[in-house]
C-alpha positions in Angstrom: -7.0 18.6 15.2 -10.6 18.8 13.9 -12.8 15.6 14.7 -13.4 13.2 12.7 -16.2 11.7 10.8 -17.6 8.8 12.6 -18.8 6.1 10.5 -20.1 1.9 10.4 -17.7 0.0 8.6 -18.8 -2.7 6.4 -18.3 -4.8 9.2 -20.9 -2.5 10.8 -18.0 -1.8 13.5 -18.6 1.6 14.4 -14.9 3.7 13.4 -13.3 7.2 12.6 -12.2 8.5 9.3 -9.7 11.3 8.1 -11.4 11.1 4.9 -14.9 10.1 3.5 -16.2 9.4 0.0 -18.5 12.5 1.1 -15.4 14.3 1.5 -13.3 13.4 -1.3 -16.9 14.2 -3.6 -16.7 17.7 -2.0 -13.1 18.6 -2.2 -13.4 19.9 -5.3 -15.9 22.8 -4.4 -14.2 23.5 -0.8 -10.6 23.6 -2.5 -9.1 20.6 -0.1 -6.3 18.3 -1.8 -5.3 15.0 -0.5 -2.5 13.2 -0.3 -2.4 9.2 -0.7 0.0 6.7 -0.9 0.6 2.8 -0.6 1.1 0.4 2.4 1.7 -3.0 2.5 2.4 -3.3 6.6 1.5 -2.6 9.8 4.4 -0.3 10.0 3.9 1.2 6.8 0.0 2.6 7.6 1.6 3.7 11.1 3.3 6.0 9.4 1.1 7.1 6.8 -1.1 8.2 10.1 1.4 9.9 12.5 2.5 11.4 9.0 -0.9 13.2 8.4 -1.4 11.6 5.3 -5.1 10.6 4.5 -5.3 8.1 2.7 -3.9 4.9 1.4 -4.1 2.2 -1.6 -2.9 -1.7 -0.4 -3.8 -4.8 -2.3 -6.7 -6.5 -1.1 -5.2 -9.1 1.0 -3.4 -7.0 2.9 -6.0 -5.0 4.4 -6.3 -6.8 7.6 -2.9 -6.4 8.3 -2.8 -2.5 7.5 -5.5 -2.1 9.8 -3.3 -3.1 12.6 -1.3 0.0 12.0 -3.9 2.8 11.1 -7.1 3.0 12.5 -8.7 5.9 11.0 -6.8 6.4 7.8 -9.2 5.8 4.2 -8.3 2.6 2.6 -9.2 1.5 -1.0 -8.2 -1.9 -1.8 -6.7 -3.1 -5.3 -8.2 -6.1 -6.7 -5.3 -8.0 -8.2 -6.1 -9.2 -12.1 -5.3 -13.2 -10.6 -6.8 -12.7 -7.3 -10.5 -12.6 -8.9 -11.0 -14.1 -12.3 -15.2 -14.6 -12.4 -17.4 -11.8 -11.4 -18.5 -13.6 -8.3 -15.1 -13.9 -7.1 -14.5 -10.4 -7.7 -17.4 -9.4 -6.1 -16.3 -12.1 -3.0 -12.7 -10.5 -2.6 -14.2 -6.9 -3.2 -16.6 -7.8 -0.2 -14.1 -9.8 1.7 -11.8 -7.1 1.8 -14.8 -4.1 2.8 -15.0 -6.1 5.8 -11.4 -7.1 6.3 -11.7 -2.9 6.9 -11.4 -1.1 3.2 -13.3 1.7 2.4 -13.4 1.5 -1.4 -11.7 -0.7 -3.8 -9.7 0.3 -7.0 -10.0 -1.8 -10.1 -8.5 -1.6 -14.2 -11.0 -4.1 -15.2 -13.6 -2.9 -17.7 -16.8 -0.9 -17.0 -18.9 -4.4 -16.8 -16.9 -4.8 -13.3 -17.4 -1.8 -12.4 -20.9 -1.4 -12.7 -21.1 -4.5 -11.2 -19.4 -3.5 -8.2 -21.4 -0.3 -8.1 -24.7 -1.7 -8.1 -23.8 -2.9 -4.5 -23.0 0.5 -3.2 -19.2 -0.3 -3.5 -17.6 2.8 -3.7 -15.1 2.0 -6.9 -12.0 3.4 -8.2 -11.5 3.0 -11.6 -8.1 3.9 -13.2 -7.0 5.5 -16.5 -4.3 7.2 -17.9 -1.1 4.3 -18.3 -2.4 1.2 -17.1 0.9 -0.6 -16.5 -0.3 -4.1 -16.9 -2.5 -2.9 -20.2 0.8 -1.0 -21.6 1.5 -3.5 -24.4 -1.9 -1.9 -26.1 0.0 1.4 -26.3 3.8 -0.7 -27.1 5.4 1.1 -23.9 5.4 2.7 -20.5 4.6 5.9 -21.6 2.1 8.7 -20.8 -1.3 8.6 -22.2 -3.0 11.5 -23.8 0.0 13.2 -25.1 -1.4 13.4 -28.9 -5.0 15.0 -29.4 -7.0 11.9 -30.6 -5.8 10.3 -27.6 -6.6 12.8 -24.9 -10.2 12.8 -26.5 -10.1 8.9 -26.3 -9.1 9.7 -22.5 -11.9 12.3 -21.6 -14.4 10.1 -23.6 -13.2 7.0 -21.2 -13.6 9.3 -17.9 -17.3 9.9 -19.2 -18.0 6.1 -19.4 -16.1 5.3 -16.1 -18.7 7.7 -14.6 -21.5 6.2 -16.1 -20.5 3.0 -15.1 -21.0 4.2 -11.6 -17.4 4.5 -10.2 -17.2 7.8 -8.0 -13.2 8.3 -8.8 -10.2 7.0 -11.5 -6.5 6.8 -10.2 -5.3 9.3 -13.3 -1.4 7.7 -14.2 0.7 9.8 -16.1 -1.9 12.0 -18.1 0.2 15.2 -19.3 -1.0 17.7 -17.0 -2.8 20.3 -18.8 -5.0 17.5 -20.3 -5.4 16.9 -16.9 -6.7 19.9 -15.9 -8.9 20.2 -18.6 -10.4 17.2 -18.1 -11.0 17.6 -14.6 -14.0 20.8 -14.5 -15.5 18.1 -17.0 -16.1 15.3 -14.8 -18.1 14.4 -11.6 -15.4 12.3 -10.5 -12.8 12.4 -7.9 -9.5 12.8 -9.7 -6.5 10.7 -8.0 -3.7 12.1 -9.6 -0.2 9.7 -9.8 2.0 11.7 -12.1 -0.5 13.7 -13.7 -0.2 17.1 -12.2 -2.0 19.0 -9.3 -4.9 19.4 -11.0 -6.8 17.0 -9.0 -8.8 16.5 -5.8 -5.7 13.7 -4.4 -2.3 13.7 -5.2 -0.7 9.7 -4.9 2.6 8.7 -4.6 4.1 5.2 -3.8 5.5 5.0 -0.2 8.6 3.7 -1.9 9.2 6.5 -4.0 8.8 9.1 -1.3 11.2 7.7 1.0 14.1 6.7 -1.9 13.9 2.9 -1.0 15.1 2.0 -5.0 17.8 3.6 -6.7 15.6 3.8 -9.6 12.1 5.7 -9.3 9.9 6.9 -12.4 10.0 10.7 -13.8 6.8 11.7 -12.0 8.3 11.0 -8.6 10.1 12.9 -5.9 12.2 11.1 -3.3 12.2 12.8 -0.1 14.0 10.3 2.1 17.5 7.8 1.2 16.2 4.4 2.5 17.9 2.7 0.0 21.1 4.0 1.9 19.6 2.7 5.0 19.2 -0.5 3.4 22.5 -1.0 1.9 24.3 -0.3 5.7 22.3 -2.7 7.2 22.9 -5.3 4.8 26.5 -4.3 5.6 25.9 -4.5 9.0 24.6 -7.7 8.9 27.5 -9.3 6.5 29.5 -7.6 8.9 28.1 -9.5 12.2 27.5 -13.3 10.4 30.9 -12.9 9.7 32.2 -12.3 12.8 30.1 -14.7 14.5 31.7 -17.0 12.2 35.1 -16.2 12.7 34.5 -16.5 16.7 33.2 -19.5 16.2 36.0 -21.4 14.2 38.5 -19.8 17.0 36.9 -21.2 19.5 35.8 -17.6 21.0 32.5 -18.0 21.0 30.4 -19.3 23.3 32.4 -17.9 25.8 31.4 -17.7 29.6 29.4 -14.9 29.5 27.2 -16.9 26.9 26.7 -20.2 28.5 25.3 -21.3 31.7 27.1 -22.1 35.0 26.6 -24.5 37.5 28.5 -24.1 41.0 31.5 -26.2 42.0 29.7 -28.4 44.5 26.7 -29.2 42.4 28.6 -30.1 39.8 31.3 -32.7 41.8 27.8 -34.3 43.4 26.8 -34.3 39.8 30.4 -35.9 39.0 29.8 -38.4 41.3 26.0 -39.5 40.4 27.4 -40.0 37.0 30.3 -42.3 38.2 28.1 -44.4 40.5 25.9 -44.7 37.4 28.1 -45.6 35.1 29.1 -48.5 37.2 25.6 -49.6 37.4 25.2 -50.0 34.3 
């Protein structure tokens, strides 16, 4: 394995990094994808790591905890709509979560946030394409760009995410060769979720990867059956409870090997305490 960058955190904790906003800014030239994808847990960034994956999105409150399981791993951190109303807050939770351990933060707000978020060195994701939570302006959950007028709309908003300072856009479901097209035309790192390989990272959530939900969008590609994991320990454990129950109402449980002992003579001295006693009283 090739050594890895060693940085300050914003912390000013001295740490390692798979993955740099140096690097990512460079991929493009030296021909290196990477791959991204989300983590809510300990258990979940663990993974991620021993996986080789290099990088990963969480929400912002959650950073501490994702930390616990990876180390070294880039973390951008999503700054919920109702998490941050005023631009002080945003810029508080923003900050809050650099030092909880993030290395960049992602954000659909508008370029104002942005380039307020820039103007402190933050490096900032924007992200374009289909914004689910802004979907009711387009009527649906559908891709964006898939007509000309709108894929001109779409470069045109790349260009003013850039000038608004952020250094790369999550990119949700853009067809792909508007994608690419797009791409050679802008300085910034391309995050691709369901928008083709033309990019510099290719996302996809952890979920979706490993089948946990019978469901998963069109751009996805389950390479595990969690959700078949899931359903036999829920057996499992409808299974045991009832079982449990069922000893209990026949009087099978606790049994001897589940309750303590006492011998035969400490318990007749015992008997006989608690006679005497009783007469006492």
């Amino acid at each position: 394995m090739s050594k890895m960058p060693r940085i300050y955190d914003w912390a000013a904790r001295e740490a390692e990094r798979t993955v740099t906003v140096a690097d990512l800014r460079a991929a493009r030239d030296s021909g290196k994808r990477y791959t991204q994808v989300t983590a809510d847990t300990p258990d979940e960034a663990a993974a991620a790591e021993e996986s080789g994956i290099e990088m990963l999105v969480t929400r912002a409150r959650n950073v501490e905890a994702v930390r616990k399981g990876s180390k070294r791993l880039f973390v951008t951190a999503a700054l919920g709509f109702a998490d941050a109303a005023t631009q002080d807050d945003i810029l508080r939770t923003a900050l809050k979560a650099l030092t909880d351990g993030a290395d960049a933060v992602i954000t659909a707000r508008g370029m104002a946030t942005v380039s307020m978020l820039a103007a402190e060195d933050i490096p900032v994701v924007g992200h374009l394409g289909l914004v689910p939570r802004k979907s009711t302006w387009v009527g649906t959950l559908r891709a964006f760009g898939k007509n000309a007028d709108e894929a001109l709309e779409l470069f045109h908003r790349f260009r003013r995410l850039e000038e608004a300072g952020a250094f790369a856009v999550e990119c949700e479901v853009i067809p792909a060769r508007v994608m690419a097209e797009i791409r050679p035309r802008t300085g910034l790192v391309t995050v691709s979720l369901g928008s083709g390989p033309d990019a510099d990272v290719i996302f996809l959530f952890t979920d979706d990867i490993c089948g946990a939900e019978g469901r998963r969008p069109r751009h996805a590609r389950a390479y595990g059956d969690l959700q078949a994991l899931q359903e036999r320990v829920k057996q499992e454990r409808v299974k045991a409870l009832s079982a449990f129950r069922a000893d209990v109402q026949a009087n099978a449980f606790p049994g001897p090997q589940e309750s303590s002992q006492i011998n035969d003579d400490e318990f007749a001295a015992f008997m006989s305490k608690l006679k005497q006693g009783a007469f006492e009283h």
